[in-house]
C-alpha positions in Angstrom: -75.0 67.4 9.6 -72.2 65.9 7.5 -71.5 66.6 3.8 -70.8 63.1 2.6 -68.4 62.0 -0.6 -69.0 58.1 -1.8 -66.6 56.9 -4.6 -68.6 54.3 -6.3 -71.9 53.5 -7.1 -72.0 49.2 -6.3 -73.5 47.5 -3.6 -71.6 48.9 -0.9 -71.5 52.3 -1.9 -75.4 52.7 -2.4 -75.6 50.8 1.0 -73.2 53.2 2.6 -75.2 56.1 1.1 -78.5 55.0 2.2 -76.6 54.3 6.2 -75.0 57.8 6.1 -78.2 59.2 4.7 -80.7 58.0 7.8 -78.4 59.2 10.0 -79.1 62.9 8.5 -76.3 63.5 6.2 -76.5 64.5 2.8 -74.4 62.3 0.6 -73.1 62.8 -3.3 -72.7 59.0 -4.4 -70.0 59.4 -7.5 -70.2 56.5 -10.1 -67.7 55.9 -13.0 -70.1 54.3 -15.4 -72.6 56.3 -17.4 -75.8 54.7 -15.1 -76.4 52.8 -12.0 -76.6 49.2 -12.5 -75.4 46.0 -11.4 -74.0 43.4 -13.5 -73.5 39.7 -12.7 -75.3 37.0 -12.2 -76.4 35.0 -8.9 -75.0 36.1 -5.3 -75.8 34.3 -2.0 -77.3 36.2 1.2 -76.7 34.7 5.1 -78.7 35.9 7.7 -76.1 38.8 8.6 -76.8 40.6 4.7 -80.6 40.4 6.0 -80.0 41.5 9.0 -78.1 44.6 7.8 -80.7 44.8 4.6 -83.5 45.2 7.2 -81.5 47.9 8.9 -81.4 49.8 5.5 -85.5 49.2 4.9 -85.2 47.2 1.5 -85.1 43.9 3.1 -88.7 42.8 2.0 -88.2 44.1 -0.9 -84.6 41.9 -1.6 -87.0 39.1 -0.3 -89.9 39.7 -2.4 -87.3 38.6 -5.1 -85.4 36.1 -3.3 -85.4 32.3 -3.6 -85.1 30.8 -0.1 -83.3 27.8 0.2 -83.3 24.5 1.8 -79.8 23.6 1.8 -76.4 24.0 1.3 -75.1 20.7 -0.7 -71.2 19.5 -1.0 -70.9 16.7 -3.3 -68.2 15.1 -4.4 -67.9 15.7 -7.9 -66.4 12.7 -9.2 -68.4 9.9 -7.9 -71.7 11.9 -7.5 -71.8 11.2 -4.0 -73.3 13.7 -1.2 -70.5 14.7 1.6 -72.1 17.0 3.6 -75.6 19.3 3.8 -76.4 21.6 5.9 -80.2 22.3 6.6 -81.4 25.5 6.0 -85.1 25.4 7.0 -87.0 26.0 10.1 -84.4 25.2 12.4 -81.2 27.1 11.2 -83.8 30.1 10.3 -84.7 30.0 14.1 -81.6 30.4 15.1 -80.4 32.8 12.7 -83.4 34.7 13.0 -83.6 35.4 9.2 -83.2 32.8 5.9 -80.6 32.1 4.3 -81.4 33.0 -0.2 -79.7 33.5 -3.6 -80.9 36.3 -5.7 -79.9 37.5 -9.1 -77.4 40.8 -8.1 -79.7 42.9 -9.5 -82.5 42.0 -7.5 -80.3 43.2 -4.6 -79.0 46.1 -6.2 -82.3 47.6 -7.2 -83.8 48.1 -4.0 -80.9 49.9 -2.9 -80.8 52.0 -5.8 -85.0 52.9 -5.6 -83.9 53.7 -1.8 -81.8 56.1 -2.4 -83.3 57.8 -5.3 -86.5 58.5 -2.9 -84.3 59.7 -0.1 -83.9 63.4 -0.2 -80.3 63.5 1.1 -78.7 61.3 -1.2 -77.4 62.8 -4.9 -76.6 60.3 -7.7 -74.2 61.5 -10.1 -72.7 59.4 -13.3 -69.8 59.8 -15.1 -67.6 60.8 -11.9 -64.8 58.7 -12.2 -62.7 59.7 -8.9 -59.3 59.3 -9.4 -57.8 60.3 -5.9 -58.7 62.8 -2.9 -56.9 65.7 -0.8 -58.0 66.8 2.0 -57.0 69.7 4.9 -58.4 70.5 8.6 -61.4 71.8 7.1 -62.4 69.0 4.6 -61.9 66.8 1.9 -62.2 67.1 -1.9 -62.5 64.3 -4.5 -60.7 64.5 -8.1 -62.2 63.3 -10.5 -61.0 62.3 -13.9 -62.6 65.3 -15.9 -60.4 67.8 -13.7 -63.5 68.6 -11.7 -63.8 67.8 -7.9 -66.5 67.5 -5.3 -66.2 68.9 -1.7 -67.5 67.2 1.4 -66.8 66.3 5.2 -66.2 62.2 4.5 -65.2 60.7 1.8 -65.8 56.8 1.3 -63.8 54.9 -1.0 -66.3 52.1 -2.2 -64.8 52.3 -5.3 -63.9 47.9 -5.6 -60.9 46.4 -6.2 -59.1 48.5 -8.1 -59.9 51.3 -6.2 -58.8 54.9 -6.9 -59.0 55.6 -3.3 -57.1 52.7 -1.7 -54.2 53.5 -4.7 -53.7 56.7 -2.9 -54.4 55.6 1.2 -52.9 52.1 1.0 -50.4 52.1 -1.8 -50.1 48.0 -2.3 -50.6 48.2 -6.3 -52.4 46.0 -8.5 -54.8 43.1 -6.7 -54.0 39.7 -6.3 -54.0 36.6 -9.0 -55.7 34.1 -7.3 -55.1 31.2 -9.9 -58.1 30.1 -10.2 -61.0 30.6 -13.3 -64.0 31.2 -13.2 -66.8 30.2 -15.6 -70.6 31.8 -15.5 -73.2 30.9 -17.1 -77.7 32.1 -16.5 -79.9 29.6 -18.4 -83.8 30.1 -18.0 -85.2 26.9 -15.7 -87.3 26.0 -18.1 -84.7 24.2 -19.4 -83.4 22.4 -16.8 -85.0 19.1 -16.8 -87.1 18.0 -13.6 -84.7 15.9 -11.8 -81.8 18.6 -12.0 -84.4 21.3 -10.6 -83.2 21.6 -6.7 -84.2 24.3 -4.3 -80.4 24.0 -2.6 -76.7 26.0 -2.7 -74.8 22.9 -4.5 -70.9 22.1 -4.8 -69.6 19.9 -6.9 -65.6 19.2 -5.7 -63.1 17.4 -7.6 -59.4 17.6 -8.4 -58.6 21.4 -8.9 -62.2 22.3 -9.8 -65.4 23.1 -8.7 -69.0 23.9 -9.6 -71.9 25.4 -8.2 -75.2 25.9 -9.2 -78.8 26.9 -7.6 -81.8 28.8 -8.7 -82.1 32.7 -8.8 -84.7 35.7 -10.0 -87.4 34.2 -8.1 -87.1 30.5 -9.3 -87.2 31.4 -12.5 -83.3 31.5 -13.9 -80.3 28.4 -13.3 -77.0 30.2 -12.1 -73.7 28.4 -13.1 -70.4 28.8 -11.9 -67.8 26.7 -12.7 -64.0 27.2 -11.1 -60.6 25.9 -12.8 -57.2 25.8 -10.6 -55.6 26.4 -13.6 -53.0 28.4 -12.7 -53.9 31.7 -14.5 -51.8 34.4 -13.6 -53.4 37.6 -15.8 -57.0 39.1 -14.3 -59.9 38.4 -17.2 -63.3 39.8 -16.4 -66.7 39.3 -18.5 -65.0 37.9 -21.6 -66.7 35.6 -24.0 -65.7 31.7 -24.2 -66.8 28.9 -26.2 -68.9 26.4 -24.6 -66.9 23.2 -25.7 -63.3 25.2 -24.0 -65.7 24.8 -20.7 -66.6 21.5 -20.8 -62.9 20.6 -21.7 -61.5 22.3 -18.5 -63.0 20.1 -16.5 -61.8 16.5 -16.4 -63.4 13.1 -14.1 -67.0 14.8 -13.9 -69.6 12.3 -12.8 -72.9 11.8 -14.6 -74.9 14.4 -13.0 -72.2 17.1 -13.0 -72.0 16.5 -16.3 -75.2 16.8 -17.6 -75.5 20.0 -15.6 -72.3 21.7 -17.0 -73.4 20.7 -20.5 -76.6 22.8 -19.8 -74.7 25.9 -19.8 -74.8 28.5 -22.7 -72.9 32.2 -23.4 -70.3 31.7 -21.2 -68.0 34.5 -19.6 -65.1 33.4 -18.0 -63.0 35.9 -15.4 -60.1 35.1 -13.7 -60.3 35.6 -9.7 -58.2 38.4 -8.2 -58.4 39.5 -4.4 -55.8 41.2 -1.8 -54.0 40.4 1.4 -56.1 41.9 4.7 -54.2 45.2 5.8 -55.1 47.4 8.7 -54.9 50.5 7.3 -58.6 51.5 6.2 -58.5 55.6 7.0 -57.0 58.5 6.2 -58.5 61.5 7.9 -61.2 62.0 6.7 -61.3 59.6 4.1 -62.0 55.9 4.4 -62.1 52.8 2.4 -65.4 49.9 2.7 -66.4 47.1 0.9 -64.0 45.5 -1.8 -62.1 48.7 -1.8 -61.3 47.6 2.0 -61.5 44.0 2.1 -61.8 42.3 -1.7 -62.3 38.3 -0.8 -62.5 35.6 -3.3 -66.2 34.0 -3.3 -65.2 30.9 -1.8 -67.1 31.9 2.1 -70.0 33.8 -0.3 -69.5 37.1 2.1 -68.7 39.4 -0.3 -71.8 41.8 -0.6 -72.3 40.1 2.9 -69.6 42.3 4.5 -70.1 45.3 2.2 -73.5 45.0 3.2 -72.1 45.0 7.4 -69.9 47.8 7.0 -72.4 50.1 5.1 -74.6 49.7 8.5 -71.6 50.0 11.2 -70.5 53.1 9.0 -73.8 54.3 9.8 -73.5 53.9 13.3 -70.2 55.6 13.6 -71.7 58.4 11.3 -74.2 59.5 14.4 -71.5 62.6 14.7 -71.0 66.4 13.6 -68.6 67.3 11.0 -65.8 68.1 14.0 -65.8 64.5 15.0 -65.9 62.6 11.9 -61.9 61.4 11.9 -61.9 59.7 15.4 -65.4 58.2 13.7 -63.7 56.8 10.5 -61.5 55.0 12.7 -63.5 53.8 15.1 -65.7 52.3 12.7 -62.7 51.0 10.7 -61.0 49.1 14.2 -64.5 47.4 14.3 -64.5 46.1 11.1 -61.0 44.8 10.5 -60.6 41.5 12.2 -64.0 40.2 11.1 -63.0 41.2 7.5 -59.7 40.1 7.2 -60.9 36.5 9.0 -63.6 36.0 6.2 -60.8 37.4 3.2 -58.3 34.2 4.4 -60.8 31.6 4.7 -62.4 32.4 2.0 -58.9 31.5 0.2 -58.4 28.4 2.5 -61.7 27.2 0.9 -60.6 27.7 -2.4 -57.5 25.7 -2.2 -57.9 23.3 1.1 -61.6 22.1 0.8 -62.6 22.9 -2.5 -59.6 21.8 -5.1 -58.2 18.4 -3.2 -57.1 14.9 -4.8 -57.0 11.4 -4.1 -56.2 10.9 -0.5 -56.1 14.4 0.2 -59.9 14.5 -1.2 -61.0 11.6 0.8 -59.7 12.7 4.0 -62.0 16.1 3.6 -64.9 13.7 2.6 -64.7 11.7 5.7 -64.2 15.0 7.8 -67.5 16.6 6.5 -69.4 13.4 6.7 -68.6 13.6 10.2 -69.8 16.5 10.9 -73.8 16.9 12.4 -76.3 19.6 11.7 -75.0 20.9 15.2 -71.4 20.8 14.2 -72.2 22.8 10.8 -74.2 25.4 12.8 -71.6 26.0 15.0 -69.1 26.1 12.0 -70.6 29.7 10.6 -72.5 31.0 13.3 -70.0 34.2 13.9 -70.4 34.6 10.1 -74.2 33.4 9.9 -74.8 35.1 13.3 -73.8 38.7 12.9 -75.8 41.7 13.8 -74.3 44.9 12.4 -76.4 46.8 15.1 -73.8 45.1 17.9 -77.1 42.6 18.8 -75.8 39.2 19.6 -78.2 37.0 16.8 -76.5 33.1 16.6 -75.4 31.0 19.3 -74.2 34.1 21.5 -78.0 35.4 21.4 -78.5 31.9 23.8 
């Protein structure tokens, strides 16, 4: 058995709990905040998050909540036009061998978080804000921002973006300005009229912006997100804006887009921040997962995807005794790395190169997508879309 330290209480770090935990650790999971919970708003789930969700046992419960989808929809904004959809019924669930859904984040979260408060072996502590680690042959302590630490075998920085943990193993300072803006808005589907009511992933594109909506918390609630090119070079996150600064950031909407956008109420706006892919994940004993590892901007929607993926190869790695648990750490860091760092840069090639185009740039992507079958689409994600965690070939490879 392993004494295991998790910095951070989000997605990943609940999912990494629960992983090391059925493996027959015991894990402490440290959270900043003064309670577990999960704030946002909608978050999209391929086939690889349910795979791994399954492998955790809360994947019917993250369905129960779930609103499956029938496509994914790229429009062009301006003229209202459809480019490109990609099915997302029968035949991509038969080849993915699990659906493709959006769920509010806390219908994700909270099944994770019931898991590991009825699993024995995993500790949930609050106000633990970790601020750094050292470690020696024997094992590895956490400090924490009270002047307290906690003492384990592992310690597993899942402590986001701005991690404490990667300050101290990687060193490469504050996170990337991405430039682009983000608007949010959750408006209850009753007031959505009829005609705007689609059970699909849609993307409006036009010339630096883009906007995507679809349904979350079973149906019942219209996610928002609207994303300006604008240039912003400070991070923002969760602040208020006025409803009428939205609308005016984003110019040559067509009629539908329109009407959608205008549907929008409370805003919060954040500005986008991410970092470049590095290769160094572990530190003896201590290693980084989830955004702490890989932060990506949600242009691919793999985020919680991957967090999700390396919570259950962690696990895997974890089938070890406390004398074996460096050469572990790394092993499951060289498997995760170049599937990572592949969905961190397309995710920004999305953002600028398919997403943000003009003019002739804009219609040259149009005519590309258009050309593209249901096939051709397929292909296009299956090593995303077709991932097992458990090293179980699932898309096209499974053929």
């Amino acid at each position: 058995m392993v004494r295991i330290i998790v910095a951070g209480g989000g997605i990943g770090g609940l999912a990494a709990a629960l992983s090391a935990a059925r493996q027959g650790h015991d894990v402490v999971v440290l959270e900043r905040r003064r309670a577990f919970e999960e704030l946002g708003a909608g978050i999209q789930l391929a086939p690889n998050a349910f795979s791994s969700l399954d492998h955790l046992g809360v994947g019917a419960d993250v369905r129960a909540k779930a609103v499956f989808i029938d496509e994914l929809r790229f429009m062009d904004g301006t003229s209202g036009s459809c480019v490109a959809s990609m099915p997302l019924t029968e035949a991509y669930r038969d080849r993915f061998r699990n659906p493709y859904a959006v769920v509010h984040r806390g219908d994700l979260y909270e099944p994770l978080l019931r898991a590991c408060r009825a699993e024995d072996r995993v500790e949930l502590v609050t106000n633990a804000s970790v601020t750094g680690y050292r470690q020696d042959a024997t094992g590895v302590e956490a400090l924490l921002a009270d002047g307290t630490t906690v003492t384990g075998d592992v310690l597993i920085g899942a402590d986001g973006i701005r991690s404490a943990i990667r300050a101290q193993l990687v060193g490469d300072g504050e996170p990337r300005v991405s430039g682009h803006t983000i608007y949010r808005s959750v408006i209850p589907m009753e007031k959505v009229p009829e005609d705007l009511r689609w059970n699909a992933v849609t993307l409006w594109a036009g010339p630096k912006w883009h906007f995507v909506h679809y349904a979350i918390g079973g149906g019942t609630y219209l996610n928002l997100a609207a994303t300006r090119d604008d240039g912003a070079t400070v991070a923002v996150a969760g602040e208020p804006v006025e409803r009428a600064h939205v609308l005016s950031e984003f110019p040559g909407l067509g009629d539908t887009t329109r009407r959608l956008l205008e549907l929008g109420e409370d805003w919060r706006t954040w500005v986008l921040c991410d970092r470049d892919p590095v290769t160094t994940w572990t530190d003896g004993r201590v290693a980084l997962l989830g955004d702490a590892a890989h932060p990506m901007l949600q242009y691919a929607a793999q985020g919680a995807c991957m967090a999700l993926e390396d919570a259950v190869v962690l696990g895997r790695f974890l089938a070890c005794d406390a004398d074996t648990v460096i050469p572990s750490l790394e092993k499951y860091a060289t498997e995760r790395q170049e599937r990572t760092a592949k969905a961190q840069l397309l995710a920004r090639e999305m953002g600028t190169q398919l997403y943000h185009p003009a003019g002739a740039e804009a219609q040259a992507r149009n005519t590309m997508l258009s050309g593209f079958s249901r096939t051709d689409l397929y292909d296009k994600v299956d090593w995303l879309h077709g991932f097992s965690p458990l090293g179980t070939p699932v898309g096209d490879a499974a053929r």
